[in-house]
C-alpha positions, 0 to 999 in steps of 0.5 A, a space after each residue: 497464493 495470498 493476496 498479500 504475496 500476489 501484491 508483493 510479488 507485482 511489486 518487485 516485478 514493476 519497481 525492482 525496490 530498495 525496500 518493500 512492505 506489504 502489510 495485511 491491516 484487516 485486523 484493524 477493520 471490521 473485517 477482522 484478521 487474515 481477510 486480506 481486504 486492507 492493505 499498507 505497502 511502503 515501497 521505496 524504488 529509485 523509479 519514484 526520482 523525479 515523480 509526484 506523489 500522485 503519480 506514484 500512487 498512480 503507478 502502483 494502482 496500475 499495476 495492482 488494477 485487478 486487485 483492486 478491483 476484485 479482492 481489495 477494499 482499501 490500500 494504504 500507499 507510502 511512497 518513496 525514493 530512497 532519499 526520502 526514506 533515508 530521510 523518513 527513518 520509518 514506516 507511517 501507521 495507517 489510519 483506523 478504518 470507518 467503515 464504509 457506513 460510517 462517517 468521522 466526526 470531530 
């Protein structure tokens, strides 16, 4: 099985969300297409009301703890309540990856 559907699969399992997206964004790295290491998911779920981004972001790293640990090397997370993503119209794009030697200059 994918990562990408493992993740999907986590997912719905934990939050029961209203809207989920799981993309694979390693074409954007250096890593190239289809390697499964960069990852954005939008999850939107009525489990966030009341919740800090951080603690969202916390919730989902939880859940995708072994994953991130042993296939993921980057994971773009957009969390919502349905409200907020009603309000949002759309999905937000990840930022290029540096890579891990480089450093952003401006």
């Amino acid at each position: 099985m994918s990562i990408g559907l493992i993740i999907e699969n986590k997912l719905r399992e934990a939050f029961t969300p209203v809207h989920l997206e799981v993309e694979d964004e390693s074409y954007m790295h250096s890593t190239g297409a289809n390697a499964e290491s960069h990852f954005k998911v939008t999850l939107v779920t009525p489990k966030f009301s009341g919740e800090r981004l951080i603690n969202r972001h916390r919730a989902v790293n939880k859940i995708l703890a072994d994953e991130l640990m042993n296939h993921i090397h980057a994971l773009a997370l957009h969390t919502y309540t349905q409200g907020e993503w009603e309000q949002l119209g759309e999905s937000r794009r990840s930022p290029n990856c540096l890579g891990g030697s480089k450093i952003a200059t401006n």
